[in-house]
C-alpha positions in Angstrom: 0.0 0.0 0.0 3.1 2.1 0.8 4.4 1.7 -2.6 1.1 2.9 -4.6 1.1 6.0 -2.5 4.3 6.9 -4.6 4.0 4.6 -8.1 0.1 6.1 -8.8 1.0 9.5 -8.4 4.1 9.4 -11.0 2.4 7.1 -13.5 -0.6 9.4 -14.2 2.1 12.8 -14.2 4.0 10.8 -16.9 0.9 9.4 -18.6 -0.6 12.7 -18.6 2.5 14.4 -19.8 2.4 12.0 -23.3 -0.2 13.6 -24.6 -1.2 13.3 -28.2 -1.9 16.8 -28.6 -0.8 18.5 -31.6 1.7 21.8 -31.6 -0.1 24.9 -31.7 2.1 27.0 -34.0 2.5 25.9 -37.5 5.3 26.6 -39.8 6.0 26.6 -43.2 9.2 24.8 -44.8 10.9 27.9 -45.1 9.9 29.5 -41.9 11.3 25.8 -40.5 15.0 26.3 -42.6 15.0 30.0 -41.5 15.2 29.1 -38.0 17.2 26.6 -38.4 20.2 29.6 -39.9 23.2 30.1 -37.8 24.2 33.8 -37.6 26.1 36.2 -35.7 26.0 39.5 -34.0 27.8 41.2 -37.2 25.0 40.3 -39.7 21.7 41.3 -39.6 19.2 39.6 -37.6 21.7 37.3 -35.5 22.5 36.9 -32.4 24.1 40.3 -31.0 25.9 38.3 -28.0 27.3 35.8 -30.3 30.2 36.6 -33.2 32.3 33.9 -34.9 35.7 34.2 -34.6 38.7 33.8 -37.5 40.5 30.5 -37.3 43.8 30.8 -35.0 45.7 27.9 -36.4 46.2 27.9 -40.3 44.9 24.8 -42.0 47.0 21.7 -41.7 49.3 20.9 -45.0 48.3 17.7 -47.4 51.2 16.1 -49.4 50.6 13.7 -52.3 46.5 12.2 -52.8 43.6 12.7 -50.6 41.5 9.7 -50.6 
């Protein structure tokens, strides 16, 4: 009886939580991609707390084929 005090409780929070309910916002395809755009405090629109940064190593040297 001890144990159903605690088990009945967090069974119906978690079965109410999986709800089948739909989202209430709707987005288009290119509403979705537009969100989905990585952009910094120096262009327009982005993220003014956020600015990528220039490499500080130079790329590595290949010799002979990359395959």
């Amino acid at each position: 009886m001890n144990r159903l005090r605690y088990i009945l409780p967090a069974t119906m929070t978690l079965l109410g939580a999986c709800g089948t309910t739909p989202p209430t916002t709707s987005t288009t395809p290119s509403e979705a991609l537009t969100s989905m755009a990585i952009s910094d405090g120096a262009r327009a629109g982005g993220n003014k707390h956020f600015y990528f940064v220039a490499p500080l190593v130079k790329p590595p040297t290949t010799f002979g084929a990359i395959l």
